[in-house]
Residue, then its C-alpha position, 0 to 999 in steps of 0.5 A: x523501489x521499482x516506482x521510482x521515475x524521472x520527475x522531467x518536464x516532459x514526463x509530467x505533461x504526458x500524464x497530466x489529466x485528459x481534461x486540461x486542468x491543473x491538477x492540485x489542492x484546490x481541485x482535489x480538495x473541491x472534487x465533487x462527485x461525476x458519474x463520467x470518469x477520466x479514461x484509465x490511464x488519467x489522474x482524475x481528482x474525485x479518484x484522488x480524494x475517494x482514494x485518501x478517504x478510502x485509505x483514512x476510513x482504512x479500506x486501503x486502495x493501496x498505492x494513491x495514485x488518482x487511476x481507478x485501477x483493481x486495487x481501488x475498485x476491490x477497497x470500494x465493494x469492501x467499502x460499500x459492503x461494510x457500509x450496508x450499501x449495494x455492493x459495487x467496485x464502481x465509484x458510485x453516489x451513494x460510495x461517494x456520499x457516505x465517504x465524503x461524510x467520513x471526515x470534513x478535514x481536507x484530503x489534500x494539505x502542505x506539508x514543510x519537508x524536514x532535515x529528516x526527509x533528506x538526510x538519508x542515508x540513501x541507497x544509490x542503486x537497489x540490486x536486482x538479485x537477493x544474493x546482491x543485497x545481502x552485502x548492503x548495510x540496510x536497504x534504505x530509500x533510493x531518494x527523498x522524494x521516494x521516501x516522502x510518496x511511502x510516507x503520505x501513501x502516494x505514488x510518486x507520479x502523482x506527488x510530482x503531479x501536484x508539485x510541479x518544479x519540487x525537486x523534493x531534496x530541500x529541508x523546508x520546502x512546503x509541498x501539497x500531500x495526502x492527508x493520510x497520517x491520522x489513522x483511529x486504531x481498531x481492535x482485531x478479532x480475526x483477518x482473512x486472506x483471501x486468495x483468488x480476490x488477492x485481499x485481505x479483511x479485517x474483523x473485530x471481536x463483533x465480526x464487523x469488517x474494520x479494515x481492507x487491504x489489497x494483497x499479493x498472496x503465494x506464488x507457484x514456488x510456495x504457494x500459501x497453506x490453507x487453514x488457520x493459523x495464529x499471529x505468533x509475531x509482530x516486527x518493525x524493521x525486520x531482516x530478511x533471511x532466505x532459506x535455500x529451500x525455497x529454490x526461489x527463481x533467480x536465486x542461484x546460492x545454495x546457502x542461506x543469507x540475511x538481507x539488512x533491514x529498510x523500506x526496500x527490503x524484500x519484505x519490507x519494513x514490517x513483518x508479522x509472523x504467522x504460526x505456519x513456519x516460514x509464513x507471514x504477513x509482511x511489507x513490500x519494496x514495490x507498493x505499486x505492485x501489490x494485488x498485481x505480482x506474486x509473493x513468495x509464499x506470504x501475503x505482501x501488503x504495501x509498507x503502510x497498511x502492514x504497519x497498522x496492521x501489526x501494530x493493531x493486532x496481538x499475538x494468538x489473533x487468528x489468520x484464515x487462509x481462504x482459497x475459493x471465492x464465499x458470500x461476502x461477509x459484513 
């Protein structure tokens, strides 16, 4: 994956937070609420602890990384939003409050790394170019360490941050992660895509919003329809095939091909199909991406939010794609 960095001595000072502190369970787990806010480029730990609550009331801020960027502040209006309260993407009391009271279990917890974490297999070099990765059996993790930030919902900078000297690769290591992995399932009536906010929004049969994901949605090359469609198809671990017709940048072949299935595989490790031939809801290689690049054509989620969504939604649910900004909706 593209979020993959060097885990040196160096590389974790330059990005410790600005105000000196050790950044780990204690501070995160006892982050109380300060309407100052670290400069954005400095991991603050009240972030940390609203993103994780953010992502296990499942108003994903995408990738937790403890930076208050675009996609956290877009799952804080939702949050806010289906909360009744002022609508804002700042981290405000009143957001902090009512997220704070969503769960009294600790956001931060130890986790003891498994013969499964670093068995692997793993890909020694993810290829640049589709036409590169259809000779790969499967497009597997690059690393443990990699492999466990997807698994908790971390960026892997901030999983270094708070295990200084793991190296991430040892069965039975105990290391400080998210508290993410206990998530309620919800019953789906309807989502919607939208694509000028690059979103999507979760309703139940009520209407109520359930869930929020920040989105990458179309591309120049094949941008996304307009309408509604219906879910005709949910699949963990799915193949990718590419169809020439696309004509997709970079991509010189003008025959079709499959790519094996894995986490880092263009669409990542789910798949739901839509009714809109060629279209879908899918995941992504490059969670620190997402909101912030184009897809081709479908709507890319980080692997983690696309996997609640499909194992949530049923066949016939409908999918509206919504192209210009409408009054926010409960």
């Amino acid at each position: 994956m593209a979020r993959l960095l060097p885990a040196s001595s160096l590389w974790v000072c330059l990005v410790l937070p600005a105000w000196g502190a050790t950044l780990d369970a204690s501070a995160i787990n006892n982050a109380q609420y300060s309407s100052k806010r670290t400069s954005k480029d400095s991991v603050d730990p009240a972030v940390v602890k609203a993103e994780i609550l953010l992502d296990r009331a499942q108003f994903s801020p995408g990738e937790i990384d403890g930076k208050l960027g675009a996609n956290a502040q877009k799952a804080l209006k939702a949050f806010a939003l289906a909360n009744g309260l002022p609508t804002s993407d700042a981290l405000t009391a009143d957001s902090w409050t009512k997220l704070v009271a969503t769960s009294q279990d600790p956001v931060i917890i130890e986790y003891k790394i498994t013969e499964g974490d670093v068995k692997g297999p793993f890909l020694k070099r993810l290829p640049s170019k589709l036409e590169d990765m259809k000779d790969l059996k499967s497009l597997d993790y690059s690393s443990p360490r990699e492999g466990i930030a997807e698994r908790f919902h971390m960026s892997e900078a901030l999983l270094v941050l708070l295990n200084p000297g793991k190296q991430f690769d040892k069965a039975g290591d105990t290391i400080s992660v998210a508290n993410v992995l206990n998530k309620r399932s919800a019953t789906i009536g309807r989502i919607e895509v939208y694509k000028t906010i690059q979103a999507v929004k979760v309703f139940d049969p009520s209407g109520a919003m359930v869930a929020f994901f920040p989105a990458s949605v179309g591309s120049e090359e094949k941008p996304t329809p307009t309408g509604t469609f219906k879910v005709s198809s949910s699949d963990a671990n799915p193949n990718y095939r590419y169809n020439p017709d696309y004509k997709f940048k970079g991509v010189k072949t003008k025959k079709p091909f499959t790519i094996g299935p894995g986490p880092n595989n263009p669409v990542g490790s789910y798949w739901i199909g839509l009714s809109a031939e060629g279209y879908g809801i899918h995941g992504t290689p490059n969670p620190s991406k997402v909101g912030k690049s184009e897809s081709h054509g479908c709507v890319r989620l980080t692997n983690w939010d696309v996997a609640w969504l499909g194992k949530n939604v049923k066949k016939g649910t409908p999918v509206a794609f919504i192209d210009e900004p409408q009054a926010d909706r409960k």
